[in-house]
MARZA-199318 format. One record per residue: residue number from 1; x, y, z of N, C-alpha, C in turn. Coordinates in pm, whole numbers, padded with zeros to 5 digits, always signed. Layout:
NODE   k   n_px   n_py   n_pz  ca_px  ca_py  ca_pz   c_px   c_py   c_pz
NODE NUM      X      Y      Z      X      Y      Z      X      Y      Z
...
! end
This chain:
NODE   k   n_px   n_py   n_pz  ca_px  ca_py  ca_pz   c_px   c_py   c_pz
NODE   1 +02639 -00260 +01297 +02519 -00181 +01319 +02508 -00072 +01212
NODE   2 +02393 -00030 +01193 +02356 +00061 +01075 +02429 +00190 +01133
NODE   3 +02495 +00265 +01013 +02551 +00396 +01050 +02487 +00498 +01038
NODE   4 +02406 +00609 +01107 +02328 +00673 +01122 +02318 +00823 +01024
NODE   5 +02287 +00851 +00978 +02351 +01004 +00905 +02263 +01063 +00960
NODE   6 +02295 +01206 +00999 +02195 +01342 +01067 +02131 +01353 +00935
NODE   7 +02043 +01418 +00892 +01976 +01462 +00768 +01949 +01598 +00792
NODE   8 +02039 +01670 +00703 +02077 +01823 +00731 +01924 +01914 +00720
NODE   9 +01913 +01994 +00698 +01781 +02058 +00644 +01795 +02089 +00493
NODE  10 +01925 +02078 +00414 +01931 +02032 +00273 +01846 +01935 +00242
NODE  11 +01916 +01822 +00324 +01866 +01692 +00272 +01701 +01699 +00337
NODE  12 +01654 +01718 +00437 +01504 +01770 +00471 +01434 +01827 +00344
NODE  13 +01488 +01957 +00296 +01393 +02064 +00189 +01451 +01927 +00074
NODE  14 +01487 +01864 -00010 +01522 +01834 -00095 +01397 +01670 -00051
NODE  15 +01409 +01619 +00030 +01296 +01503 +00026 +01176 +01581 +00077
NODE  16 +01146 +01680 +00050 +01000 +01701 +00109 +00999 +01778 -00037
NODE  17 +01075 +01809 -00128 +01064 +01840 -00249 +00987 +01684 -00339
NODE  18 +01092 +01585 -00327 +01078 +01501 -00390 +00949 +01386 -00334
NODE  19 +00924 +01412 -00181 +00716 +01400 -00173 +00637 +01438 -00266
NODE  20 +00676 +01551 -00248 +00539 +01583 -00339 +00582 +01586 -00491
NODE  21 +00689 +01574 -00556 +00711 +01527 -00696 +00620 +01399 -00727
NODE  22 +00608 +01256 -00612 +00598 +01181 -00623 +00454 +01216 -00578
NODE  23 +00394 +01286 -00506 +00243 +01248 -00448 +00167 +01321 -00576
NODE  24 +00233 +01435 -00661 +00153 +01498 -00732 +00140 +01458 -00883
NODE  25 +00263 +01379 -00863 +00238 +01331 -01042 +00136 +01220 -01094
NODE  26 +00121 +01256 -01240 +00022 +01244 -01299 -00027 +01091 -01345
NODE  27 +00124 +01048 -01349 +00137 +00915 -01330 +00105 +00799 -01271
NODE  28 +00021 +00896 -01114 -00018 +00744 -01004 +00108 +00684 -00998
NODE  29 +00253 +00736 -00947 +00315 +00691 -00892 +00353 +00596 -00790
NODE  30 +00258 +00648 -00660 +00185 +00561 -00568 +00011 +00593 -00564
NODE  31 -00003 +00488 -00517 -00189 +00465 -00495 -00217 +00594 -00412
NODE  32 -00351 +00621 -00483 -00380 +00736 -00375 -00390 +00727 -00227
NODE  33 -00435 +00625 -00174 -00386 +00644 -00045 -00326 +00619 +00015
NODE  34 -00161 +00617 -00049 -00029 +00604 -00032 +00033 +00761 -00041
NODE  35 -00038 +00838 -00087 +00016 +01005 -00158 +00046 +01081 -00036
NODE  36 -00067 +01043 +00078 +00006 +01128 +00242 +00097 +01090 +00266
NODE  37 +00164 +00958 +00283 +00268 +00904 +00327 +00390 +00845 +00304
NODE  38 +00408 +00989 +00158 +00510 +00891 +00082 +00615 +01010 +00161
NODE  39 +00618 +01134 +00244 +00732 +01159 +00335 +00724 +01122 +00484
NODE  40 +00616 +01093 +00538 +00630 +01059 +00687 +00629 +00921 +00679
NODE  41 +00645 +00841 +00585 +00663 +00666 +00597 +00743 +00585 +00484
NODE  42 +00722 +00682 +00378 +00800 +00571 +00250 +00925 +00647 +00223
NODE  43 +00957 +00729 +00215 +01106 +00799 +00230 +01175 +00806 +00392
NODE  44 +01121 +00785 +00484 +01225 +00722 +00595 +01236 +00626 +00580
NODE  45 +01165 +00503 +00533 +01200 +00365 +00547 +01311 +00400 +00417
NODE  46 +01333 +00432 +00313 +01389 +00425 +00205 +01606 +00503 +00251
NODE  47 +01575 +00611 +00338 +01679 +00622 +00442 +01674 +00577 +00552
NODE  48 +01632 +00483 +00590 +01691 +00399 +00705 +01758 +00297 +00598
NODE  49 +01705 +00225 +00456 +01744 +00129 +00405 +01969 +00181 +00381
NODE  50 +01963 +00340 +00319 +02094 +00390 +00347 +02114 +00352 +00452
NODE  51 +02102 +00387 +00567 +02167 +00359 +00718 +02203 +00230 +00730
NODE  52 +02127 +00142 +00660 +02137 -00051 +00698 +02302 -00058 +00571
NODE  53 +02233 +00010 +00415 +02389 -00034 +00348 +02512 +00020 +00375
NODE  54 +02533 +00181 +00478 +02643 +00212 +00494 +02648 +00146 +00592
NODE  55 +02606 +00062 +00684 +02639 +00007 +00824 +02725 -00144 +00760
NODE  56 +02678 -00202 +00658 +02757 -00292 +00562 +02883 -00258 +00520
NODE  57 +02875 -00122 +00515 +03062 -00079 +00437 +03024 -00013 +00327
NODE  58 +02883 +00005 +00284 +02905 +00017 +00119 +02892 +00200 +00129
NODE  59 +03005 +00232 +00033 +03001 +00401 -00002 +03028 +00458 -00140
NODE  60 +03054 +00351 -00233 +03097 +00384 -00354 +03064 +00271 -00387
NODE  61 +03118 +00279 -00558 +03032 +00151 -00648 +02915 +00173 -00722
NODE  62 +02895 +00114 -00821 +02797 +00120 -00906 +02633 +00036 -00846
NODE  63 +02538 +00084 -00831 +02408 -00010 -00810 +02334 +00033 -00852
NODE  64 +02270 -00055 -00877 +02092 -00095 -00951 +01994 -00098 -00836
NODE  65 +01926 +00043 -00904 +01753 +00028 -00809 +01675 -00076 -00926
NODE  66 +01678 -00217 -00888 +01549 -00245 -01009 +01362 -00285 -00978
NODE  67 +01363 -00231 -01070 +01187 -00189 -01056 +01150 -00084 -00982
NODE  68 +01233 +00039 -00984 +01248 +00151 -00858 +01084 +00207 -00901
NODE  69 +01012 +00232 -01008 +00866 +00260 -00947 +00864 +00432 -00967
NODE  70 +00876 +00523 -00863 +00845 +00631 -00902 +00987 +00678 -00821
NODE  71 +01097 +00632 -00798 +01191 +00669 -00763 +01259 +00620 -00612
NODE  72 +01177 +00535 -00581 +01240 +00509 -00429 +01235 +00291 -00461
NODE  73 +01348 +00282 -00369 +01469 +00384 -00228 +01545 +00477 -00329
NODE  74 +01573 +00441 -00478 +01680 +00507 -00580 +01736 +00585 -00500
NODE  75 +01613 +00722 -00507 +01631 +00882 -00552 +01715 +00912 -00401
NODE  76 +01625 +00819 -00290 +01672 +00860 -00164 +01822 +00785 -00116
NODE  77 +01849 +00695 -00195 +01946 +00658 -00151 +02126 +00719 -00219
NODE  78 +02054 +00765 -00313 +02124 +00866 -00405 +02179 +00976 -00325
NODE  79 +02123 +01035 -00202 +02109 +01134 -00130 +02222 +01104 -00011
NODE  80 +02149 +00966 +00061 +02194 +00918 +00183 +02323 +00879 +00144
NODE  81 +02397 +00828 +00034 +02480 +00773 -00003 +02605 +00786 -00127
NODE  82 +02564 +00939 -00162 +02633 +01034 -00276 +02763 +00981 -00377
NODE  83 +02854 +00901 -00300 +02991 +00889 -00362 +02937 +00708 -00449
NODE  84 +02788 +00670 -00434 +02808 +00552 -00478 +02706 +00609 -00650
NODE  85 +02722 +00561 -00749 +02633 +00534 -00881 +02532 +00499 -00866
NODE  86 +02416 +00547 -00885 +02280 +00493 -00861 +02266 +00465 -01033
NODE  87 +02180 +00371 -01038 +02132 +00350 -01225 +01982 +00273 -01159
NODE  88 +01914 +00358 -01184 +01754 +00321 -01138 +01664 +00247 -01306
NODE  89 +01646 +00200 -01276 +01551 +00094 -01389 +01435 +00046 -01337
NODE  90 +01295 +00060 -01446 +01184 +00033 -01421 +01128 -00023 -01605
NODE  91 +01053 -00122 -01589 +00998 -00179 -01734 +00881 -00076 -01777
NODE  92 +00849 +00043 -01691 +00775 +00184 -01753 +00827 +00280 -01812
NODE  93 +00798 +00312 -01919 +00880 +00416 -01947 +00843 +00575 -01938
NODE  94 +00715 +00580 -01872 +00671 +00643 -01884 +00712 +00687 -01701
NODE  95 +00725 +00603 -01626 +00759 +00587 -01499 +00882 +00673 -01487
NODE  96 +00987 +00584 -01577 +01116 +00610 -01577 +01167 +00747 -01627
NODE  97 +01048 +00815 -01756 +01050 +00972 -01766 +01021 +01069 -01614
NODE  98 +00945 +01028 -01588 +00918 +01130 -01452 +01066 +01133 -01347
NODE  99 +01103 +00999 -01310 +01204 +00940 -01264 +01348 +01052 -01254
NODE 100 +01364 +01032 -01419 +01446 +01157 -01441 +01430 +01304 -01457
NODE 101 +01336 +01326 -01461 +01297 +01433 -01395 +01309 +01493 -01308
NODE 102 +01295 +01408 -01192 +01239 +01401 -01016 +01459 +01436 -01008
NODE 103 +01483 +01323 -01074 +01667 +01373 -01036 +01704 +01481 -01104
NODE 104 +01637 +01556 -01227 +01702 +01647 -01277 +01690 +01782 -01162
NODE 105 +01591 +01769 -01148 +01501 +01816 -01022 +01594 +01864 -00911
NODE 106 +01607 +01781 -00851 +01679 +01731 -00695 +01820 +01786 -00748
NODE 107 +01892 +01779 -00891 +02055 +01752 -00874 +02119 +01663 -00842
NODE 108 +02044 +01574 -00878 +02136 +01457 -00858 +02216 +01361 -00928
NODE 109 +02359 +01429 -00926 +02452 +01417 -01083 +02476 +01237 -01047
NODE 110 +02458 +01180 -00927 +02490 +01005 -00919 +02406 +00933 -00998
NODE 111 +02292 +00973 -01079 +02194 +00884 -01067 +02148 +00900 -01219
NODE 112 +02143 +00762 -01262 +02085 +00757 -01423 +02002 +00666 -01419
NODE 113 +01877 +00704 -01516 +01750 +00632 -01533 +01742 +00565 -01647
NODE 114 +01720 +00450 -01666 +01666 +00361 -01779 +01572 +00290 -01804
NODE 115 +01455 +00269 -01885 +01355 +00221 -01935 +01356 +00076 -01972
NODE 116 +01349 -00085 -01934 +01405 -00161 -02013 +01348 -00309 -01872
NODE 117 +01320 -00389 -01946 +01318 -00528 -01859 +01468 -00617 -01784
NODE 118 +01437 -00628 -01689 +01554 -00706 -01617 +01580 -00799 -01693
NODE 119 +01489 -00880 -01736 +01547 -01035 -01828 +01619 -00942 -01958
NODE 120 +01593 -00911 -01993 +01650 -00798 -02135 +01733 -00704 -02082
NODE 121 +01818 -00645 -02028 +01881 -00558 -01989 +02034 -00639 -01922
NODE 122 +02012 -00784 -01849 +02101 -00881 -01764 +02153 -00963 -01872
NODE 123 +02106 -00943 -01988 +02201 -00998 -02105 +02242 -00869 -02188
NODE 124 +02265 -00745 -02197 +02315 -00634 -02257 +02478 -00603 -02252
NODE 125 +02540 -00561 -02321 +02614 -00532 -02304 +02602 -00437 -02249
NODE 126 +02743 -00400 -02147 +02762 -00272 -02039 +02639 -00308 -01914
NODE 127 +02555 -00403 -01924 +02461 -00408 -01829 +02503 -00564 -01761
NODE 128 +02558 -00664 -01783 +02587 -00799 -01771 +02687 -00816 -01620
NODE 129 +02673 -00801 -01527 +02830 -00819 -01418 +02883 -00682 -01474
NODE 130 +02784 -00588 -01413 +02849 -00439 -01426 +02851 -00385 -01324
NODE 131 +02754 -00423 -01220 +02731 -00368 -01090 +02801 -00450 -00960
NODE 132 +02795 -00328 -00875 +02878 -00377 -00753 +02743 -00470 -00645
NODE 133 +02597 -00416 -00693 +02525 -00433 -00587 +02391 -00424 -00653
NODE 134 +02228 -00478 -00664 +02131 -00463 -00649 +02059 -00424 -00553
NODE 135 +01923 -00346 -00548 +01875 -00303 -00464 +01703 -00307 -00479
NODE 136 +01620 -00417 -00439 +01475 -00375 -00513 +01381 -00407 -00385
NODE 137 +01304 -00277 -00406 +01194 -00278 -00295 +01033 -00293 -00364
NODE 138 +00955 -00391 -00312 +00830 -00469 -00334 +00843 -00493 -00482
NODE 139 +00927 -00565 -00550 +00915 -00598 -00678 +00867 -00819 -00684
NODE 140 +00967 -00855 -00652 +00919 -00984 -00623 +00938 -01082 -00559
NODE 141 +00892 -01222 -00519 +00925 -01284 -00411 +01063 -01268 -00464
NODE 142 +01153 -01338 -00326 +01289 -01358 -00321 +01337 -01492 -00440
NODE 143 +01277 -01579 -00456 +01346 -01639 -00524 +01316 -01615 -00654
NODE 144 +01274 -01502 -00697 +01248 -01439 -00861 +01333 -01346 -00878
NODE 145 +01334 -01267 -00763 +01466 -01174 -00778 +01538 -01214 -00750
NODE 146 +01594 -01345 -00714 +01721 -01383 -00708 +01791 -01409 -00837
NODE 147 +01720 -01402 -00932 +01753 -01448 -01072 +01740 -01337 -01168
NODE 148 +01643 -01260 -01108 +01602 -01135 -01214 +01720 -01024 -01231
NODE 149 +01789 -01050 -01086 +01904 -00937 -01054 +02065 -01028 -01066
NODE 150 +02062 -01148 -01080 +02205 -01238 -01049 +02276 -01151 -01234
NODE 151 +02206 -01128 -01323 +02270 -01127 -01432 +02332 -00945 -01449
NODE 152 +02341 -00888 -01327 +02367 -00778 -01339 +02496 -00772 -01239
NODE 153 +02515 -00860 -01150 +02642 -00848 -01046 +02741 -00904 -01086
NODE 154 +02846 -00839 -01058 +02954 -00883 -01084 +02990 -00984 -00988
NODE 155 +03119 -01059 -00954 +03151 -01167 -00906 +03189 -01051 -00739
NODE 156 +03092 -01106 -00603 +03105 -01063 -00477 +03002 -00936 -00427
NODE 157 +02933 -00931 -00559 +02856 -00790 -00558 +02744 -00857 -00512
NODE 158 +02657 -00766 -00434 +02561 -00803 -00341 +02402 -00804 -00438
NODE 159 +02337 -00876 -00381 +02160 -00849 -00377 +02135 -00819 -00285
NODE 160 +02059 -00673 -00212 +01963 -00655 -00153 +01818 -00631 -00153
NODE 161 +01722 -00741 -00098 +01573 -00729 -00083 +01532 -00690 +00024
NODE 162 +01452 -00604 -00031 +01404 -00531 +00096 +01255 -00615 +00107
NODE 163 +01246 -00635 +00262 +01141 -00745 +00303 +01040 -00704 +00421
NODE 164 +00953 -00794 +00433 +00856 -00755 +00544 +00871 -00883 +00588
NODE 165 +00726 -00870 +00678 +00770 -01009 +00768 +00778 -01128 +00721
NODE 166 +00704 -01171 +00563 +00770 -01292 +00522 +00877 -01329 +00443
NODE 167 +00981 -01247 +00546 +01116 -01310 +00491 +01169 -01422 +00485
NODE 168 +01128 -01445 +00622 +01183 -01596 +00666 +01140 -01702 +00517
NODE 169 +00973 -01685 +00500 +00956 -01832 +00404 +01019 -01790 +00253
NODE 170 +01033 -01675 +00245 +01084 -01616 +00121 +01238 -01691 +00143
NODE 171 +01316 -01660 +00204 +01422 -01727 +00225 +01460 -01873 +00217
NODE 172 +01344 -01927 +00263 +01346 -02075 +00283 +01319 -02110 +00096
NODE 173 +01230 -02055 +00057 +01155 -02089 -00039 +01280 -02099 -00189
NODE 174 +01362 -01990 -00140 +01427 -01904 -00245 +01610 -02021 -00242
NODE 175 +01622 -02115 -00173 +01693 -02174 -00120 +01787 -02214 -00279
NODE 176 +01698 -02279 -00347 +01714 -02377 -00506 +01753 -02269 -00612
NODE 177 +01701 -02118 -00605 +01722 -02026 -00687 +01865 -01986 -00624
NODE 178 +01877 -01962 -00565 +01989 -01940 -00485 +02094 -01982 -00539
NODE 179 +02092 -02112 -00528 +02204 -02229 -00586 +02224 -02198 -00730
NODE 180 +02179 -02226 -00779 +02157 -02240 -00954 +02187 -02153 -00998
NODE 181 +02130 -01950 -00939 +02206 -01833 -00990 +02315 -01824 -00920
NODE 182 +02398 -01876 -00854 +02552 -01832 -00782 +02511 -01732 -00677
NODE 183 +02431 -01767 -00574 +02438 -01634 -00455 +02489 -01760 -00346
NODE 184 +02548 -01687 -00220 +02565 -01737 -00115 +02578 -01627 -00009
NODE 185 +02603 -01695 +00119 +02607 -01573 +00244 +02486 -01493 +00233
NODE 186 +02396 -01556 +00292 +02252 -01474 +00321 +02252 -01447 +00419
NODE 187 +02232 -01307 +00468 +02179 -01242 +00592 +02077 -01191 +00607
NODE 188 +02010 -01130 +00729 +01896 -01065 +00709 +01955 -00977 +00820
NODE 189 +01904 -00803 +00783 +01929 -00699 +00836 +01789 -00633 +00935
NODE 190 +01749 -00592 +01015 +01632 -00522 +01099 +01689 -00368 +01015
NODE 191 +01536 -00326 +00988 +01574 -00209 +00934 +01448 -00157 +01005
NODE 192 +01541 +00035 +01041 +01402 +00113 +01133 +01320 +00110 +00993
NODE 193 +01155 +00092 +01009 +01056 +00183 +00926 +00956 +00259 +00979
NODE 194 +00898 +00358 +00971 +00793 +00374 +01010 +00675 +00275 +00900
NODE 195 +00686 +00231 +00768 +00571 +00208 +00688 +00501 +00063 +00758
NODE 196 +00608 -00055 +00842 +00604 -00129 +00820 +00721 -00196 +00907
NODE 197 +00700 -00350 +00997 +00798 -00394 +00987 +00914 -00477 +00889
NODE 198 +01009 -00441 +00855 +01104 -00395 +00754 +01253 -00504 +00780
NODE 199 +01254 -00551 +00669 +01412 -00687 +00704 +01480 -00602 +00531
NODE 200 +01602 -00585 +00563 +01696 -00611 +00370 +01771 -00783 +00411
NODE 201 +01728 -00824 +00329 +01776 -00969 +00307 +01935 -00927 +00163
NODE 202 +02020 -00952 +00252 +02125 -00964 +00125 +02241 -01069 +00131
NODE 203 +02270 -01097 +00033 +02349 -01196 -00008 +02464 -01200 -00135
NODE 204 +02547 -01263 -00153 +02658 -01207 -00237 +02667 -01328 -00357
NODE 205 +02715 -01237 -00498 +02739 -01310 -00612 +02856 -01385 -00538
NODE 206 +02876 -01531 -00617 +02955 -01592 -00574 +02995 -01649 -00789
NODE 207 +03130 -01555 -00809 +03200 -01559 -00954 +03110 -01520 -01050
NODE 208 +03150 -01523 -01147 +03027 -01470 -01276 +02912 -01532 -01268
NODE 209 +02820 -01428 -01333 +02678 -01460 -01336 +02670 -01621 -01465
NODE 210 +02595 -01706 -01420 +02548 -01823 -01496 +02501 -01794 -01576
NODE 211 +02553 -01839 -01710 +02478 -01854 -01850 +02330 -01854 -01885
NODE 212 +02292 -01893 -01795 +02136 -01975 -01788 +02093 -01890 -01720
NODE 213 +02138 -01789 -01638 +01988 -01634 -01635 +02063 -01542 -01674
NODE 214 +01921 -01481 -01641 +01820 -01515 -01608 +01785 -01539 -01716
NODE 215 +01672 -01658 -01718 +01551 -01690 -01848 +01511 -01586 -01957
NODE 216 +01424 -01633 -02011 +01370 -01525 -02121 +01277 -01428 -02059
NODE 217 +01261 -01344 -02132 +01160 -01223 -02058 +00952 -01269 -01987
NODE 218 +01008 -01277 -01905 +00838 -01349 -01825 +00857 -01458 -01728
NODE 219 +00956 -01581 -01786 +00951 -01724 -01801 +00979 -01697 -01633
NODE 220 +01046 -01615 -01510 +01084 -01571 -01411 +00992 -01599 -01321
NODE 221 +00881 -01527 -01386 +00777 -01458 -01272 +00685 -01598 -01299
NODE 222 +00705 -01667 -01427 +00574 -01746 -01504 +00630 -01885 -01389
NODE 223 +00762 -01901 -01390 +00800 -02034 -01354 +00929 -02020 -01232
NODE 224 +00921 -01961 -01175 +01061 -01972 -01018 +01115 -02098 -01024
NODE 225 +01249 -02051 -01023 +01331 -02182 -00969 +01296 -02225 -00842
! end
């Protein structure tokens, strides 16, 4: 079961800081009529998603927010989850400036931001089977990120997708990608949200990432396994 953390009134003043970092910037971070509810709906779902990975075991280790957007779950899970490495990545760079900001902001010495494409970044050195774990919320179906993120885990290190209610066919669908990038042991987690009903679908590298992803930069989104 998910392990619960009180959320001190630190951690309170520090996400009602980082609301309105995110509702006021200039960037269109989120859609405007997403800007009321990025603390009474998109930063609890983003700590409940903490509550679902420490209820897994996870407290340390290196992970990837990819496609984190204007900072979430990253920034918040950075918070909920302190002793683990956050490395947040988005293909904006202009995204990913504010990003660090928002942590220079907050203090948040766990957490480093980078500018750069998943297909381009999962063949880098220092970026290749570096991480203990992925983490990406509304970036793409499941069987695209099963490939977009396999070239960043190391051998047992997890993918988590965070899902809504079509997990199930996402799952089904994502079956062949699955195979081909080395994941196995799929679960699906109930996570509280207020935004939404809310699943993290995760599953574990099974030995080094395959030669063959991910593809070239596009070919992912253009063509799913």
């Amino acid at each position: 079961m998910p392990q619960r953390a009180a959320m001190t009134p630190e951690h309170g003043a520090r996400l009602d800081t980082l609301a309105d970092l995110i509702a006021t910037s200039p960037h269109n971070l989120v859609s405007s009529a997403e800007r009321a509810r990025v603390r009474t709906e998109h930063i609890p779902e983003c700590w409940a998603l903490g509550d679902t990975l420490a209820g897994l075991g996870i407290s340390s280790g290196r992970w990837l927010d990819l496609g984190t957007g204007g900072g979430l779950p990253g920034l918040v899970l950075a918070m909920r989850l302190p002793a683990v490495q956050w490395v947040l990545v988005d293909a904006s760079a202009k995204k990913i400036d504010q990003v660090r900001a928002f942590a220079d902001t907050l203090g948040l010495d766990n957490v480093r931001c980078h500018a750069g494409r998943a297909e381009v970044l999962a063949r880098a050195e220092g970026w290749r089977a570096a991480f203990d774990g992925v983490i990406a919320r509304a970036l793409a179906p499941l069987r695209v990120l099963a490939e977009l993120a396999r070239g960043f885990v190391a051998a047992q290190g997890w993918l988590a997708a965070v899902k809504g209610p079509g997990w199930e066919h996402e799952l089904a669908a994502a079956e062949r990608a699955m195979a081909r990038c080395g994941w196995a042991e799929a679960h699906v987690h109930a996570v509280t949200s207020p935004v939404r009903s809310t699943w993290l679908v995760t599953m574990r590298a099974v030995g080094a990432p395959p030669q063959t992803v991910p593809r070239r930069d596009g070919v992912p989104h253009r063509r799913p396994l």
